[in-house]
C-alpha positions in Angstrom: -130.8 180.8 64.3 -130.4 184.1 62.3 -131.8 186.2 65.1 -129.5 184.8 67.8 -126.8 185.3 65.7 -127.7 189.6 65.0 -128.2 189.6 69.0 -124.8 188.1 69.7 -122.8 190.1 67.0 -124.8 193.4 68.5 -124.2 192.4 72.4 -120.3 191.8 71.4 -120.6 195.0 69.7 -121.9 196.6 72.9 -119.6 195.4 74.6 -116.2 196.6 72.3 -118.1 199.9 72.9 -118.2 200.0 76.3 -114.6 198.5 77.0 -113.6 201.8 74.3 -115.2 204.1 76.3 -113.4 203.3 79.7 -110.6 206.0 80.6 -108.3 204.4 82.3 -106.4 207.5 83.3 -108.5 207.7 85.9 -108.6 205.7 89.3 -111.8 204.0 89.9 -114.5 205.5 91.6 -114.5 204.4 95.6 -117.7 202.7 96.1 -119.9 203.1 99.5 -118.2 202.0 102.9 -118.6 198.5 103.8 -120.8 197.9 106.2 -118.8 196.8 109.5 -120.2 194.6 111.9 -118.8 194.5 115.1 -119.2 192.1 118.0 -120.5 194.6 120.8 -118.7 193.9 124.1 -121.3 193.6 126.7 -120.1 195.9 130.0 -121.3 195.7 133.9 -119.9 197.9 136.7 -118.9 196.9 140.5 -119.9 198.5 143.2 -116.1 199.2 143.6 -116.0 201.0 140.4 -114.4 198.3 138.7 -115.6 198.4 134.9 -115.8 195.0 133.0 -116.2 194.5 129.5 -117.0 191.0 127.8 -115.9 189.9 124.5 -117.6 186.1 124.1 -115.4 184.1 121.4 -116.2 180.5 121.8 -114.3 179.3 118.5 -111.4 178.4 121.3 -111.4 177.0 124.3 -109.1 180.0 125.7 -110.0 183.0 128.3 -108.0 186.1 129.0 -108.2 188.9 131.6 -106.6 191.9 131.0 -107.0 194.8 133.6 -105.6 198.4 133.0 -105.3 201.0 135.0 -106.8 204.7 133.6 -104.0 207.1 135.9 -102.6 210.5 134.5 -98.8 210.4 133.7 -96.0 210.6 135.9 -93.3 213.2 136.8 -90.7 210.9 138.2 -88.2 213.3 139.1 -85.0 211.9 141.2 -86.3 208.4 140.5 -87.1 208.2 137.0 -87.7 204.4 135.7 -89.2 203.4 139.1 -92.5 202.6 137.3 -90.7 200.3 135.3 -89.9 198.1 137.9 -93.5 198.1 139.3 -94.4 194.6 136.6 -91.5 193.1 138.1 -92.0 193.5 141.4 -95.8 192.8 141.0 -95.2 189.3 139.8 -91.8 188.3 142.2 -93.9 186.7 144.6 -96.6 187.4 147.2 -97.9 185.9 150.9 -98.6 182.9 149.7 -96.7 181.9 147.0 -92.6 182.8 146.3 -91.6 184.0 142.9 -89.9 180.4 141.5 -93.8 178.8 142.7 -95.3 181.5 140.7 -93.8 180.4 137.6 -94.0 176.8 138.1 -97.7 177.1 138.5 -98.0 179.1 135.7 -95.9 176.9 133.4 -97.8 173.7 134.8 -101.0 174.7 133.3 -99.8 176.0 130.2 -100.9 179.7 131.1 -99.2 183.1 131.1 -98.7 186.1 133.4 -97.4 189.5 133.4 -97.5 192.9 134.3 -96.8 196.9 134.4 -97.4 199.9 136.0 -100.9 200.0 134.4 -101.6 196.8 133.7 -102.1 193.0 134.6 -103.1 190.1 132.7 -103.2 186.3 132.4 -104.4 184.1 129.8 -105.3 180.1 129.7 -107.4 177.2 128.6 -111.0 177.9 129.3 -110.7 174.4 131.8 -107.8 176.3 134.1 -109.6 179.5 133.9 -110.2 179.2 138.1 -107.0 178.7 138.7 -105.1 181.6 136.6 -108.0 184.0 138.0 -106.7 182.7 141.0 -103.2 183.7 140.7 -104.1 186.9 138.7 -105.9 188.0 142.2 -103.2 186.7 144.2 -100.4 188.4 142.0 -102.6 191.6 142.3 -103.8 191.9 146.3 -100.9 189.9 147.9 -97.6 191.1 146.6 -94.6 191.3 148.9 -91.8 192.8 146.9 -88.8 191.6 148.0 -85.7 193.7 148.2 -83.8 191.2 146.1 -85.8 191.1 143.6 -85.3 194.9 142.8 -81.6 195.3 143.6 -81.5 192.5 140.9 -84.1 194.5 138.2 -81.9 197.2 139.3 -78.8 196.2 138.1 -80.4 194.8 134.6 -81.8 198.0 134.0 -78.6 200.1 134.6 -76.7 197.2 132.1 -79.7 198.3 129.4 -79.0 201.6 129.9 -75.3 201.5 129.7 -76.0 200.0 126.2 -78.6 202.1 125.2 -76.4 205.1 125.5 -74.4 203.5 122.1 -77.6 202.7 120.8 -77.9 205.4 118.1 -81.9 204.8 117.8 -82.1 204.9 121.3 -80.2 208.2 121.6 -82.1 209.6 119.1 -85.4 208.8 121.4 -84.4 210.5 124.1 -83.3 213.4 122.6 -86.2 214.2 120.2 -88.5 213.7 123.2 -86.2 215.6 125.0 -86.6 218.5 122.5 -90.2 218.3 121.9 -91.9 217.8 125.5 -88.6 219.1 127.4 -87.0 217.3 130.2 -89.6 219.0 132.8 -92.3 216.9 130.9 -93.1 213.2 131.6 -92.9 212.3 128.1 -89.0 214.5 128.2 -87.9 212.7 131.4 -85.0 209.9 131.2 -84.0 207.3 133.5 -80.2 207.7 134.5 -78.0 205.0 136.4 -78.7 208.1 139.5 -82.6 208.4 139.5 -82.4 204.2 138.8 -80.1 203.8 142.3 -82.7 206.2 144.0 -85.6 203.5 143.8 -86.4 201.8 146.9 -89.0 198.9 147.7 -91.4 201.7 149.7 -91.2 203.8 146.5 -92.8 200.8 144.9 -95.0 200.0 148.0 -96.3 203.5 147.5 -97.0 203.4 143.7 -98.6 200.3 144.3 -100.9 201.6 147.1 -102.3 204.5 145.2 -102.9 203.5 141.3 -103.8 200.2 141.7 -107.1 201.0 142.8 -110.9 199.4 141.3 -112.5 202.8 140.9 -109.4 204.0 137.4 -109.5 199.8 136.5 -110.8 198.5 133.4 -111.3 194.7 133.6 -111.3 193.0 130.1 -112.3 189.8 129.6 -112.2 188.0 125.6 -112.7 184.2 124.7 -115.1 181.4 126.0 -116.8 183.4 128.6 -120.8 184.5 129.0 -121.3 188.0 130.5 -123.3 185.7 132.8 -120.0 183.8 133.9 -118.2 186.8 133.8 -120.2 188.7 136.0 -119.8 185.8 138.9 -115.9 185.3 138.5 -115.4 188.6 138.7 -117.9 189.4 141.7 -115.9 186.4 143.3 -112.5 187.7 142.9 -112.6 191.1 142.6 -115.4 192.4 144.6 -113.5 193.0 147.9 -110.9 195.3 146.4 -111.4 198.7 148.2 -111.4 201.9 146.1 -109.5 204.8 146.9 -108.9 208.3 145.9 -106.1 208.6 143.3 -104.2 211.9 142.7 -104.6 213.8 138.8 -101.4 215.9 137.6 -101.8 218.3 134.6 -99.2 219.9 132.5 -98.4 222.6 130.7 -99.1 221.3 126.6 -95.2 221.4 125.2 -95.3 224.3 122.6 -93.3 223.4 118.6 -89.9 225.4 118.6 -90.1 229.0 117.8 -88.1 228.2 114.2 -87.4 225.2 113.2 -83.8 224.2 115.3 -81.6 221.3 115.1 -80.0 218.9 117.8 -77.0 217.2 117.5 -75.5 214.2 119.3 -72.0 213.8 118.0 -71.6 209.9 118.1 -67.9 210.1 115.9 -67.8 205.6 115.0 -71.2 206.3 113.4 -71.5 205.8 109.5 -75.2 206.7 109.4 -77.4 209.1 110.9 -80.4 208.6 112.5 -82.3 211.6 111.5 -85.9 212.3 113.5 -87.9 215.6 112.0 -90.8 216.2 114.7 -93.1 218.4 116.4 -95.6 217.9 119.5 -99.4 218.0 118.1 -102.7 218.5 119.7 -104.2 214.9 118.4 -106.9 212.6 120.7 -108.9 209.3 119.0 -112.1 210.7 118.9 -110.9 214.3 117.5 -111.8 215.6 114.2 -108.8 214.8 112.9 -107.7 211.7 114.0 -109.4 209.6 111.3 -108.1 212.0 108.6 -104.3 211.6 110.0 -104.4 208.7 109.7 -105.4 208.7 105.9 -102.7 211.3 105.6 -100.2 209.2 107.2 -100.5 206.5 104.9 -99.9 208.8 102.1 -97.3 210.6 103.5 -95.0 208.0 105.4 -97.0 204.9 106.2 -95.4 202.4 104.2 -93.2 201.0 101.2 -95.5 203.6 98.7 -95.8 206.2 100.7 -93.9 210.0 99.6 -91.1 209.5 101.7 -90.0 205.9 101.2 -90.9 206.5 97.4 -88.0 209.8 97.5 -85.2 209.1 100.3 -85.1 204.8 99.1 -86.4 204.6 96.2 -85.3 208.0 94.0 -82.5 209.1 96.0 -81.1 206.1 97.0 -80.3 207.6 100.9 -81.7 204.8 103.1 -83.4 201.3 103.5 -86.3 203.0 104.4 -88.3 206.5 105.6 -91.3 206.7 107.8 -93.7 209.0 109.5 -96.0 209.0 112.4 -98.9 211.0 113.5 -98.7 209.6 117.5 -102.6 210.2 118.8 -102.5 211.1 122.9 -104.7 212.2 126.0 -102.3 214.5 126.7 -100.0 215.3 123.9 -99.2 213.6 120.8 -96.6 213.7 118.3 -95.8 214.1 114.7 -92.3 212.4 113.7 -90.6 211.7 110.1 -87.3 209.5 110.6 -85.0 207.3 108.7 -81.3 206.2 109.4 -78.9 207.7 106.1 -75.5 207.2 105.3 -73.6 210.3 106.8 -72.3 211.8 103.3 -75.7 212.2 102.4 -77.2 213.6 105.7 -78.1 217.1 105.0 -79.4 216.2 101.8 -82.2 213.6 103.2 -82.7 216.2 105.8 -83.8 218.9 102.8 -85.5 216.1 101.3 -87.6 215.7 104.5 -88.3 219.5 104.5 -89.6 219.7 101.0 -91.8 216.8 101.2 -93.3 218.2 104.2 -93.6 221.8 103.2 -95.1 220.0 99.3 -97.2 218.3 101.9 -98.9 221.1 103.6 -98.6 223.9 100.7 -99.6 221.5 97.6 -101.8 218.8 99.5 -102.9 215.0 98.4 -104.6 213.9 95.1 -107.3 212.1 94.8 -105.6 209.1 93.5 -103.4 209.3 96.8 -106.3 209.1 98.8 -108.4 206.7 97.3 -105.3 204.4 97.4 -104.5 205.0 101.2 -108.6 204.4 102.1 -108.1 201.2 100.5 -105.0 200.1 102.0 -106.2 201.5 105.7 -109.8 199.8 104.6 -108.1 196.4 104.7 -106.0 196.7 107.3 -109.1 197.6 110.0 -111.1 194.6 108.5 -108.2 192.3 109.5 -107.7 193.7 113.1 -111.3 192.5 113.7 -110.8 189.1 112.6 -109.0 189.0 117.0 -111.0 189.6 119.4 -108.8 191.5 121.3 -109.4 194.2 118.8 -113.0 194.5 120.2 -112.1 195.0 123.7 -109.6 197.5 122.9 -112.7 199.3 120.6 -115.2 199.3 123.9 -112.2 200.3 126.4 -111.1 203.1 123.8 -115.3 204.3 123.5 -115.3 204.3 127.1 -111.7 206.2 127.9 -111.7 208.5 125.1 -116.0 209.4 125.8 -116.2 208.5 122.0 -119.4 207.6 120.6 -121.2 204.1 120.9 -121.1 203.7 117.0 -117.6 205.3 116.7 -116.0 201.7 115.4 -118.9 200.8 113.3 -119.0 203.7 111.6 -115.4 204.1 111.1 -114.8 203.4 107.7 -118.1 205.2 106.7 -116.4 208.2 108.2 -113.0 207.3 106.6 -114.6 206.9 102.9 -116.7 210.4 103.6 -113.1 212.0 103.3 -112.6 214.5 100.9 -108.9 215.9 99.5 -109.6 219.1 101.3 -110.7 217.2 104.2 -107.0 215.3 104.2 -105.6 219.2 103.1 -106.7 220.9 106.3 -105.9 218.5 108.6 -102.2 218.5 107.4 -102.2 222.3 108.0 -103.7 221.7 111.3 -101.3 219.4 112.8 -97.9 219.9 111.0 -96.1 223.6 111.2 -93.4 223.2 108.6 -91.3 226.4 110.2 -91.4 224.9 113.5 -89.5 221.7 113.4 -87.4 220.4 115.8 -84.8 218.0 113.7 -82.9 216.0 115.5 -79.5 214.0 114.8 -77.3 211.4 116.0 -73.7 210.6 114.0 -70.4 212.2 112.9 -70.7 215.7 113.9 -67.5 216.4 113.3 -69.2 215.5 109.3 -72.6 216.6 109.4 -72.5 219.7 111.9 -71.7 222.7 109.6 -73.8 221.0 106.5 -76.7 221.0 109.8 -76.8 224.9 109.8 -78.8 225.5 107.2 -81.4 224.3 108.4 -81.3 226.1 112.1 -79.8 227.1 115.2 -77.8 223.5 115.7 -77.3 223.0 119.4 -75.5 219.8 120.6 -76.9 217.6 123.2 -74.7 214.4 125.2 -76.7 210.6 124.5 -79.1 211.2 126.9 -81.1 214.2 125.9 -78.9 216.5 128.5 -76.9 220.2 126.8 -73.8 218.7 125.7 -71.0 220.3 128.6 -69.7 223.2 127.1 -65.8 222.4 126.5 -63.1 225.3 126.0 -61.8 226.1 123.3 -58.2 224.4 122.4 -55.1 226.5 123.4 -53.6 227.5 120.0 -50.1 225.7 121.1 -52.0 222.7 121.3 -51.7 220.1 118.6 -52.5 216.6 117.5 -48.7 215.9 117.4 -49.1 217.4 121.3 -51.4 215.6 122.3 -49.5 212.4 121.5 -46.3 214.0 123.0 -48.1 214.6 126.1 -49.7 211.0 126.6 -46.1 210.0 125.9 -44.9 211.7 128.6 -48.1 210.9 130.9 -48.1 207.2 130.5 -44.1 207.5 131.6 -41.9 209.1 128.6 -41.9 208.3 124.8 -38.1 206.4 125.6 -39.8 203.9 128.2 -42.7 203.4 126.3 -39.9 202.6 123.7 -38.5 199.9 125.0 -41.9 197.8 125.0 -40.9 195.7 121.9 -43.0 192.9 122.6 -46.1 192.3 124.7 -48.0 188.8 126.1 -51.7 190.0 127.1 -54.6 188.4 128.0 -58.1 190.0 129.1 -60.6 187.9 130.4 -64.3 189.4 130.5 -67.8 188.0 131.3 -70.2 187.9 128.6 -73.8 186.6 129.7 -72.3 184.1 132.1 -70.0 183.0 129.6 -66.0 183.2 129.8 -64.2 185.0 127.9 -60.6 185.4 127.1 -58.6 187.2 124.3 -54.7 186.4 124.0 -53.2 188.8 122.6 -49.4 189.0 121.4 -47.3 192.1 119.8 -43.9 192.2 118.0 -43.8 195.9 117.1 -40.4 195.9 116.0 -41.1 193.2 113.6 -44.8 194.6 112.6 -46.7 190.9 113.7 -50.1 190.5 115.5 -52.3 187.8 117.2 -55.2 187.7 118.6 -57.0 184.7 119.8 -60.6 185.0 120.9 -61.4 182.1 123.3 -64.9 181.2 124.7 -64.9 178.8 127.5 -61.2 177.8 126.6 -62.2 176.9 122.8 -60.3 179.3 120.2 -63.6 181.0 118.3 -61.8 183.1 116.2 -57.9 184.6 115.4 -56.4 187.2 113.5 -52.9 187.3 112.4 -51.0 190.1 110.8 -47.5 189.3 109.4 -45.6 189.4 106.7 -47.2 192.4 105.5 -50.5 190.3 104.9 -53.5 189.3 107.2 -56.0 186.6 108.1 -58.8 186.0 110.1 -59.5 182.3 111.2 -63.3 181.6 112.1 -64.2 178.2 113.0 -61.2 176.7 110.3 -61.8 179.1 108.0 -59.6 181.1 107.2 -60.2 184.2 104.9 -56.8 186.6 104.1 -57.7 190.1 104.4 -58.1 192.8 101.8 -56.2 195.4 101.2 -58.4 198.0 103.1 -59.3 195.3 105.8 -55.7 194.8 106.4 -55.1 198.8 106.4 -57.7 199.7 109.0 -56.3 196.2 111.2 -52.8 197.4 111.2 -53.9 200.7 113.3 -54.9 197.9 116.2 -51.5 195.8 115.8 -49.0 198.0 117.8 -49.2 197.7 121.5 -48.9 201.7 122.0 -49.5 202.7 119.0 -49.0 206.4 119.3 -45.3 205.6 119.0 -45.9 204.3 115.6 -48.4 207.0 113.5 -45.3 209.0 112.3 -42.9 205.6 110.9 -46.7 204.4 109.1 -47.4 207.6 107.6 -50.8 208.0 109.3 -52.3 211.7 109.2 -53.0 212.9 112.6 -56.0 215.8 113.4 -56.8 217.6 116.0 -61.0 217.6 116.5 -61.2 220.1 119.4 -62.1 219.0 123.1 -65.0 216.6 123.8 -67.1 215.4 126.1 -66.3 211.9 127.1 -68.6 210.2 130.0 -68.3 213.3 131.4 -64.4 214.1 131.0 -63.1 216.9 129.0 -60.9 215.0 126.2 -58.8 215.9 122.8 -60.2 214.6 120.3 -57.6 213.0 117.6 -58.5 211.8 114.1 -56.4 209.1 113.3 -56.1 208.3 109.5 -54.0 206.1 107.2 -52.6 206.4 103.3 -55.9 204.7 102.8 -58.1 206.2 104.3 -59.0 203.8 107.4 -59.7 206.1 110.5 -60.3 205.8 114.1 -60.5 208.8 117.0 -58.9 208.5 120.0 -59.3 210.8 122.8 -56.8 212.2 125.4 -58.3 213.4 128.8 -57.2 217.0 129.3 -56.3 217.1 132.7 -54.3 213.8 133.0 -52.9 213.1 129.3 -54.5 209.7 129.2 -56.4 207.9 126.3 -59.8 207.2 127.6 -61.3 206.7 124.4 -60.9 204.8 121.2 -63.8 204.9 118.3 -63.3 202.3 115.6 -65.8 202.0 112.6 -65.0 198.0 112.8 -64.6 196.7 116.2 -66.7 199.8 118.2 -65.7 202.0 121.1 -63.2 201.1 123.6 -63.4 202.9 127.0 -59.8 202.5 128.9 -59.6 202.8 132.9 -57.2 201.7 135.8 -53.8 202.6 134.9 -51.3 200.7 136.4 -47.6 201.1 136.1 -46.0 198.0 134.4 -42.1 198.0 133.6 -42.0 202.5 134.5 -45.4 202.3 131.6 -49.1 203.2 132.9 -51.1 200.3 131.3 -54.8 200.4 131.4 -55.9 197.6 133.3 -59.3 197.6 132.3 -61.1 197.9 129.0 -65.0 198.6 128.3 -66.2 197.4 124.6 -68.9 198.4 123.3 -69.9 197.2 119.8 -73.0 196.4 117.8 -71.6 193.1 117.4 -72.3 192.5 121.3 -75.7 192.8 122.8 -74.0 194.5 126.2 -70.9 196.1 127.0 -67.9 194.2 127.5 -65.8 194.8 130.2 -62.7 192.8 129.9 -60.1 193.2 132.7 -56.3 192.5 132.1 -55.8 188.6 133.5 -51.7 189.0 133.1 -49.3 190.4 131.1 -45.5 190.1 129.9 -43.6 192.7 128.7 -40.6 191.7 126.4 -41.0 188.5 126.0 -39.0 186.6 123.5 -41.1 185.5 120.5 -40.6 182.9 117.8 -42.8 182.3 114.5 -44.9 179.7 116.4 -46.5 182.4 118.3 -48.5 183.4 115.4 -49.9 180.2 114.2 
């Protein structure tokens, strides 16, 4: 008993001792790589060229087909976003089949169907499995594309476009691609409602009739399926498709600016920028330092503990988040660092950006840094294998990219092998800190001059294009002008003075839904309603009178603050032009803009509060053509029609983030000086 008792006191003693001697200043030691079993996709090869890879997974009764097409990029010139329509068309029906008995068979048997320009797939139990393959081949050799079908994808497309160009992240896609690659570049190009009218059914025909060929296909196949199995389906369905010679295109690799140089889109309603920081980057899977980027990403801007997120959200306080990307591509990839900040703080989060990424190549990682970010990547590749769908996209990368056959298994042995100076080098390799190209979209009339410090700032319009150089203003013109001229433009200040009331109602079309908004005005007697109706039920109203607001929604009615009501009341006048002087607004003159491609004043509108909105005044006629309001978005305003000796715009174009596409609401009828009694605004 004595003895057992020395050798516990002595191994507790041991113990204290050892826990003493641990230094837990220092991260943990990483130990060896897992080793990384992968399921090996089994391959075989037509005689078309056709190359098949096999990914068994029997743990479901489920099959999928995915085919992809291996072709270069495209230059698509005068009719850029035709391959975009290509799915589309692919899938709208073919010689046997119509679009609407497409569907239904695809719906009756639970499966699903789809396509691109470089790709087709379907999916399904393993018991339909004939039949989808069926309708995959039939999708794939028999299309018809009908004209209707595209005039119809047509007119989608320009609707998304039309509300992508208010889309700040959107903007700021095309123009930092338009700055890195250039717009002679695939990656630089842009769809316009022009090059989108330009596609025709034979340009589609002809795109069809040259990619999708066997001989640049890759056919894979995961789930409940033998290579045996597979190799007769696919003999049986895809056999007969003829190869073909398909044209190669190179270009010239996009070089990083000379200095680093800043773009500008000047979107005024904004109260963030979107801020992109970017450069293009020689990076290909397979290349020496692909595996280390994206160890270096992680540390740098690949998450919630990353430097970035850890400075611009959580130190600074400037956004909701930061983020970087090191984009790995056959022909040219692309380093980015972005985040959306409030504009007061704009070219501070853009120094911010800067010094992380100069710390980043001057100073390097730490250890700890990098033994955290292996971790973190660590787990995240086990997970992707727990889908088989990660496999096939392993074998179809080994055999695209001419990687090794072990590349995947060995991936992590390779990522643990990483030393600080390995991560160190391949930052100075890919990211040029004095060749940036940093790109932003929001108030330039706010962030432009605070911009110049950083470069050259150049200004570019919401699609990527040089912003039209305006002239300068005539030093005779003023904002108090300005108004005096659309006074006289839309008839003279004492006609437009005798509107003392107004009955007004728009209708519009919102996604097959109508919409109305009754509007009344009592200028003389400062009181407002608007009634927004959908499908002849009241959804919402606002009332101004009394010197007090409200806004009814669904019963409810809240009373407006005193900055809610001061930004409402510079809506509540029916021309309110003739007002800004009696309310003691403060009027600025923000140079000539660019509006849709009309030369317009620009005039800051602000009251004793400091509410603002900018309305702008074509040049050439004296018309407001544009409104911008923080709260309700940007109003566009078109067909002037002379009501009572006043030009009226007839038509109105909203668009808001509130609304997924823009709102053009037309004027249904209108009464000028009617009489008015308290019960029109209740």
């Amino acid at each position: 008993m004595k003895k057992l008792a020395i050798s516990f006191v002595l191994s507790l003693l041991v113990s204290v001792v050892s826990f003493a001697q641990v230094d837990r200043s220092q991260f943990p030691k990483a130990g060896p790589a897992p080793v990384i079993k992968i399921g090996e996709a089994e391959t075989f090869t037509l005689d078309n060229g056709l190359k098949v890879f096999v990914v068994e997974n029997d743990k479901l009764p489920r099959v999928s087909f995915t085919l992809v097409f291996e072709r270069d990029p495209l230059m698509e010139g005068d009719k850029a976003g035709m391959t975009g329509f290509v799915g589309e068309m692919i899938t709208a029906g073919t010689t046997n089949r119509t679009k609407d008995e497409l569907d239904e068979e695809i719906d009756f048997i639970g499966a699903s169907l789809g396509a691109s320009a470089t790709s087709v797939s379907v999916s399904s139990l393993k018991k339909h499995q004939e039949k989808v393959l069926d309708l995959m081949a039939d999708v794939l050799f028999n299309p018809v594309f009908p004209e209707e079908e595209l005039e119809k994808l047509k007119k989608q497309a320009i609707t998304a476009l039309a509300t992508s160009k208010d889309e700040p992240n959107a903007i700021s896609g095309r123009l930092t691609s338009a700055m890195v690659y250039g717009k002679d570049h695939p990656y630089g190009e842009v769809r316009t409602e022009e090059t989108l009218k330009n596609v025709t059914v034979e340009d589609i025909k002809q795109y069809y009739q040259t990619f999708f060929k066997p001989n640049i296909a890759y056919l894979a196949i995961v789930g409940d399926m033998s290579k045996t199995e597979a190799e007769k389906v696919v003999n049986a369905h895809f056999s007969d498709w003829e190869p073909g010679n398909v044209p190669t295109f190179t270009y010239p690799d996009p070089a990083p600016a000379e200095q680093n140089m800043v773009g500008l889109v000047d979107r005024s309603s904004s109260v963030q920028t979107v801020i992109d920081i970017a450069q293009p980057i020689d990076l290909t899977i397979g290349d020496a330092d692909y595996i280390p980027s994206r160890v270096l990403n992680q540390i740098f801007g690949g998450g919630s503990s990353s430097r970035l997120f850890m400075n611009l959200r959580e130190d600074k306080g400037y956004t909701y988040g930061a983020y970087s990307s090191f984009a790995s591509d056959k022909l040219i990839g692309q380093f980015s660092a972005n985040a959306s900040v409030r504009t007061e703080v704009t070219d501070s989060a853009v120094y911010e950006f800067i010094y992380e990424i100069n710390k980043l190549v001057e100073e390097g990682v730490s250890q700890e840094e990098l033994e955290k970010a292996k971790a973190n990547l660590a787990g995240s590749f086990g997970r992707s294998l727990e889908s088989p769908a990660t496999i096939a996209n392993f074998a179809l990368n080994i055999e695209r990219y001419d990687l090794p056959e072990d590349y995947y298994e060995t991936y992590l042995q390779k990522m643990n092998e990483l030393t600080v100076e390995d991560i160190n080098q391949t930052a100075k390799d890919l990211v040029n800190p004095d060749k940036l190209y940093i790109t932003a979209v929001g108030n330039g009339t706010e962030i432009k001059d605070k911009l110049a410090q950083f470069g050259e700032v150049k200004m570019f319009d919401n699609m990527g294009f040089p912003a039209q150089e305006m002239a300068a203003v005539d030093a005779d013109v003023t904002a108090s002008s300005v108004i005096e001229d659309y006074l006289k433009a839309i008839g003279g200040k004492a006609k437009a003075s005798s509107i003392k009331t107004v009955k007004q109602v728009m209708e519009a079309d919102v996604m097959g839904n109508q919409l109305a908004i009754d509007m009344i005005y009592d200028d003389s007697n400062m009181r407002y309603i608007q009634k927004t109706k959908v499908g002849g039920n009241v959804m919402q109203t606002a009332v101004i009178k009394d010197g007090k607001g409200n806004a009814i929604v669904q019963g409810q009615t809240v009373e407006m603050t005193d900055e809610q009501l001061d930004a409402a009341k510079l809506g509540m006048f029916f021309l309110p032009e003739l007002y800004y002087e009696t309310m003691g607004y403060t009027l600025t003159l923000d140079g000539i803009k660019d509006v849709e491609g009309t030369p317009a004043y620009k005039v800051i509108v602000t009251t004793p509060l400091g509410s603002t909105i900018n309305n702008y005044y074509a040049v050439d006629s004296g018309l407001k053509i544009k409104n911008e309001n923080p709260v309700s978005g940007d109003t566009f305003y078109s067909d002037y029609q002379e009501k009572e000796g006043v030009l009226i715009p007839m038509t109105q174009t909203i668009k808001s983030a509130m609304i997924p596409v823009p709102l053009e609401a037309k004027v249904a009828s209108i009464e000028i000086n009617p009489a008015l009694t308290d019960a029109d605004f209740n």
